[in-house]
C-alpha positions in Angstrom: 137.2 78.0 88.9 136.2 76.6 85.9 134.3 73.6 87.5 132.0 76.5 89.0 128.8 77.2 87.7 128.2 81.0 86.7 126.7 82.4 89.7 130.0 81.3 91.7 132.0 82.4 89.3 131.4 86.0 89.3 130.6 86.0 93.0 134.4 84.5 93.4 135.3 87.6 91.0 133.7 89.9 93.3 135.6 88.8 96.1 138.7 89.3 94.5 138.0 93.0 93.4 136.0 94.5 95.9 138.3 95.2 98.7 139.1 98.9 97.3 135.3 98.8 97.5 134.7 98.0 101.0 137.5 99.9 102.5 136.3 103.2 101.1 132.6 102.1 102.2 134.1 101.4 105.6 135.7 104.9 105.9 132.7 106.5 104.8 129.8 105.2 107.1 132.1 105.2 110.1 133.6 108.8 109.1 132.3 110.7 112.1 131.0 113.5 110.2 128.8 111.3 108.1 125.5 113.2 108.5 127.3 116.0 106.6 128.5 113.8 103.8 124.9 111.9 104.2 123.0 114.1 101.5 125.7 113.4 99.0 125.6 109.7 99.4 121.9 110.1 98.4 122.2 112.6 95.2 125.2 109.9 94.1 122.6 107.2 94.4 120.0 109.5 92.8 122.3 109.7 89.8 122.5 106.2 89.4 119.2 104.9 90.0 117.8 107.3 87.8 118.9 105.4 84.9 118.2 102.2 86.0 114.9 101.6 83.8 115.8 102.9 81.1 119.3 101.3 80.7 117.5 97.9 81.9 114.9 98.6 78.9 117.5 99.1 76.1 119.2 96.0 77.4 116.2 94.3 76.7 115.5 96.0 72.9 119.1 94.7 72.8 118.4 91.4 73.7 115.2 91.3 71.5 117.2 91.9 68.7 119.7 89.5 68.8 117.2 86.8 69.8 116.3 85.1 66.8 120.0 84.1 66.6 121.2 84.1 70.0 119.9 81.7 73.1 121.4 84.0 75.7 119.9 87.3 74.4 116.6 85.1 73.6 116.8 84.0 77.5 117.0 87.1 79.0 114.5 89.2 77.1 111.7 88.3 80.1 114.4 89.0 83.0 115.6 92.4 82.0 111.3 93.4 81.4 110.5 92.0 84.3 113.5 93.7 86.3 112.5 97.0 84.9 109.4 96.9 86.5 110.5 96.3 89.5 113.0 98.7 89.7 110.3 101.8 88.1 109.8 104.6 90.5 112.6 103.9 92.5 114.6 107.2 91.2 111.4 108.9 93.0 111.7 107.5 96.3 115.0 108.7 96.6 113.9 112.1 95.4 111.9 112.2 97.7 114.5 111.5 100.8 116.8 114.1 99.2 114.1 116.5 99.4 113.2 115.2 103.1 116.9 115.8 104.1 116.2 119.7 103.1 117.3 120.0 99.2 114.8 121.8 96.4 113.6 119.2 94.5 114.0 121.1 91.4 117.5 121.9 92.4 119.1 118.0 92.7 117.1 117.1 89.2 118.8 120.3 87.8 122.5 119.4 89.0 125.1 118.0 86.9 126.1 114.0 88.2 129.7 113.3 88.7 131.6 112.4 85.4 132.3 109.0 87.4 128.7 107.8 87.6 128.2 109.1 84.0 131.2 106.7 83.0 129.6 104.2 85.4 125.9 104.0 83.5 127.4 105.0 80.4 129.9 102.0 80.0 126.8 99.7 80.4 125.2 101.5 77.8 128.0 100.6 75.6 128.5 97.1 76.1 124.2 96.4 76.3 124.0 97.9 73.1 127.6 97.4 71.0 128.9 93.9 72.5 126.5 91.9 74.5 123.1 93.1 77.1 124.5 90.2 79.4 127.0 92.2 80.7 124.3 94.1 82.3 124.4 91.1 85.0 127.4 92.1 86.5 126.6 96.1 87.2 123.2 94.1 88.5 125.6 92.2 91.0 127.1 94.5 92.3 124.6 97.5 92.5 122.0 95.0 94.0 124.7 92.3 95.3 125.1 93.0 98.9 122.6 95.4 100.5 123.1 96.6 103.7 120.6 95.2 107.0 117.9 97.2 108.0 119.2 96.8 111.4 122.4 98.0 110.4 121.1 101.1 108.7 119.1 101.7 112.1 122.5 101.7 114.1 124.0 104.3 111.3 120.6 106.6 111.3 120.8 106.6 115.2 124.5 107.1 115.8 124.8 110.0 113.3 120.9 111.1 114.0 119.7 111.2 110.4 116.0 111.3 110.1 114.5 108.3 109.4 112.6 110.0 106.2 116.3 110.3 104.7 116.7 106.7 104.4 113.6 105.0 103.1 114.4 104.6 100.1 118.0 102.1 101.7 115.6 100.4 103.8 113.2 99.6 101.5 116.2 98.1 99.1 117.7 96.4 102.2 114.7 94.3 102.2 113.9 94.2 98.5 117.5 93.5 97.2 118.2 89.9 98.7 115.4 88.5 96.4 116.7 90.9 93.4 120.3 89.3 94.0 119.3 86.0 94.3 116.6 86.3 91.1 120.4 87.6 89.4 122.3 84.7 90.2 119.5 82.1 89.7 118.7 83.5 86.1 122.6 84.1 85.3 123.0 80.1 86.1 120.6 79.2 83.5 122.5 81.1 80.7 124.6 79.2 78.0 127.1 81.6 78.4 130.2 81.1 76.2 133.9 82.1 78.3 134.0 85.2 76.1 130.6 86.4 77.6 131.6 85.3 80.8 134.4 87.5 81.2 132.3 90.3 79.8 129.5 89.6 83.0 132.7 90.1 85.1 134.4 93.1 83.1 131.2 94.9 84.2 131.2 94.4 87.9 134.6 95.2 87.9 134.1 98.0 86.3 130.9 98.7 88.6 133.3 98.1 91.4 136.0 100.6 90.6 133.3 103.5 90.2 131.4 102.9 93.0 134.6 103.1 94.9 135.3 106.1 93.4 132.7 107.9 93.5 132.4 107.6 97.6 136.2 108.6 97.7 135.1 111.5 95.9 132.5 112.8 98.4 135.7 112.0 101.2 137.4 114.0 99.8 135.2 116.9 98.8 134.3 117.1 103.0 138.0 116.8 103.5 138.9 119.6 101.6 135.9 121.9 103.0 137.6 121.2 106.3 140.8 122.5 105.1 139.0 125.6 103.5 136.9 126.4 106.7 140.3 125.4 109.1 142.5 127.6 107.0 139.0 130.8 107.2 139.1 130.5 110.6 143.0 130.7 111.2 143.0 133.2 108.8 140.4 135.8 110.6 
């Protein structure tokens, strides 16, 4: 693996940790009662991507300070600005497909994320600010690494028939992510990254990996044990 150049590296790393991953993905958006889990999905994702800019901004005050003395940190200064930008407003969007699915809008910005996404973002937080902002590339990776096909999420919207309003804010990243992935990969290639910082890259997405995949088996379950509750009502009455 060490005859790889970074890019394959972490993509080979990926592989090797993202079956847990897929398999919960896999029961979720074939789970025949998805449309009921559906607005879940999308206040998980809200919690995410609403500190998206603002963690990518203090990786890049991060990376500014350390780049007098450092050639990665001085390198990715421009990606992490640029990437900000790109990703501002996004939070909104989603908003604004929670709210189309039927939520209050002041209701979803008032309710408390999942501890797991909070140890997802926060983690990154940690390790931009107290050990290296490159580790931000792997959470990148993996967030942004393998967006679904608009003409998949067409099948799932007309199979479970979720209104199309719910999931703009997918189908804009399913066309908008490919470029973001490859723009990762391409600018994590051109990084003189030592092995110690290389493993720290990785350390994210794993640890990106693990949350994601909990966080999903977390809304599984939650459904699963509302069926339980309701089964166990109407038996009782």
């Amino acid at each position: 693996m060490n005859s790889l150049n970074h890019s394959k590296r972490l993509r080979a790393k990926i592989r090797l940790a993202e079956p847990y991953l897929l398999d919960v993905s896999d029961q979720f958006w074939t789970h025949p009662q998805l449309a009921e889990m559906f607005p879940e999905f999308l206040f998980m994702m809200h919690s995410i991507i609403r500190s998206s800019v603002s963690l990518i901004n203090a990786a890049a005050v991060s990376a500014q300070r350390r780049a007098d003395l450092d050639p990665v940190s001085q390198k990715i200064v421009s990606y992490y600005t640029t990437h900000a930008l790109e990703e501002a407003h996004h939070d909104d969007w989603l908003l604004e497909d929670i709210v189309a699915m039927g939520a209050d809008r002041s209701d979803v910005l008032a309710r408390l994320p999942s501890p797991t996404i909070a140890s997802l973002v926060g983690a990154q937080y940690y390790w931009a600010l107290h050990v290296h902002p490159v580790s931000l590339f792997g959470y990148l990776a993996v967030l942004e690494g393998n967006p679904s096909s608009v003409k998949h999420l067409s099948k799932i919207r007309t199979k479970h028939g979720l209104p199309a309003e719910g999931m703009r804010t997918m189908v804009k990243h399913a066309r908008l992510d490919p470029y973001h992935r490859d723009e990762i990969y391409a600018q994590l290639d051109e990084l003189p990254l030592t092995e110690n910082l290389s493993e720290l890259v990785a350390l994210s997405a794993f640890h990106t990996i693990e949350h994601i995949a909990q966080a999903l088996q977390e809304i599984l379950d939650a459904h699963r044990n509302e069926e339980v509750i309701e089964e166990a009502t109407a038996q009782a009455v």
